[in-house]
C-alpha positions in Angstrom: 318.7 0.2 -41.8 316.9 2.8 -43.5 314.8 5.7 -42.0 311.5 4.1 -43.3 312.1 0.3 -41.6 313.5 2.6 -38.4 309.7 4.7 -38.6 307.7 1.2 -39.8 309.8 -0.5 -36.7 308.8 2.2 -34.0 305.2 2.2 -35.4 304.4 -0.8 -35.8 305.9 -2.0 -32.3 304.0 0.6 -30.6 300.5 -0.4 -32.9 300.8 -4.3 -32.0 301.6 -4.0 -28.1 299.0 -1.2 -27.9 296.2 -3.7 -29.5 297.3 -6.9 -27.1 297.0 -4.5 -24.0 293.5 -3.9 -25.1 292.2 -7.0 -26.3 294.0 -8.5 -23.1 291.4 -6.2 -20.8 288.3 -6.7 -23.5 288.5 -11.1 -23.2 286.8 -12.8 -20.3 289.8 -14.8 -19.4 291.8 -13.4 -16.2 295.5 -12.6 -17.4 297.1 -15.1 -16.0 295.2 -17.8 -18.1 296.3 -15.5 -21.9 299.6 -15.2 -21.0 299.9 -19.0 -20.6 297.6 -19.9 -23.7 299.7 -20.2 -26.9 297.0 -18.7 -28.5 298.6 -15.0 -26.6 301.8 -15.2 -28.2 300.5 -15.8 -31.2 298.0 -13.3 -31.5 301.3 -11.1 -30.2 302.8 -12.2 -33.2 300.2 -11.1 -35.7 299.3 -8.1 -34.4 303.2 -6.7 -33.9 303.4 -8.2 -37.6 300.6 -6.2 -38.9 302.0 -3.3 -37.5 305.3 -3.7 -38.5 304.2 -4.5 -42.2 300.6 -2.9 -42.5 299.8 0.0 -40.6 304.0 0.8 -40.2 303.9 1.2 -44.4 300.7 3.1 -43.9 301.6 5.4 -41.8 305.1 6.0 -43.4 302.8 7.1 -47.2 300.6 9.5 -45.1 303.9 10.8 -43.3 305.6 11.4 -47.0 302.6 12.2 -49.1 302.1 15.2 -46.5 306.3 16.2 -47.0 305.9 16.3 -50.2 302.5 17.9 -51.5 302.3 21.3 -53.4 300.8 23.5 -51.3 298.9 26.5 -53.4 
């Protein structure tokens, strides 16, 4: 695997839990009642996916366009 799936990986793992934890403590529900919905595991699913994918290959650019600018 190379170093930019490794950076997307750890990136967008950390992005997707990092959103469930919130939006766990932001819905009305008590957490008992979203960890048994399906509707939890797939919003896990999409947000780990959108990190992994989205904000992982974002975040990779930003990382390389800064390594590699000409600085005057």
């Amino acid at each position: 695997m190379n170093d930019r799936w490794k950076y997307q990986l750890k990136m967008g793992l950390f992005w997707g839990i990092f959103m469930n934890f919130f939006m766990i403590l932001m819905d009305d529900k008590t957490l008992i009642e979203q960890v048994y919905s399906i509707d939890f595991y797939i919003r896990v699913l999409v947000y780990i996916a959108v990190g992994v994918f989205f904000m992982g290959y974002i975040t990779w650019k930003e990382k390389n366009g800064k390594l590699f600018t000409w600085s005057s």
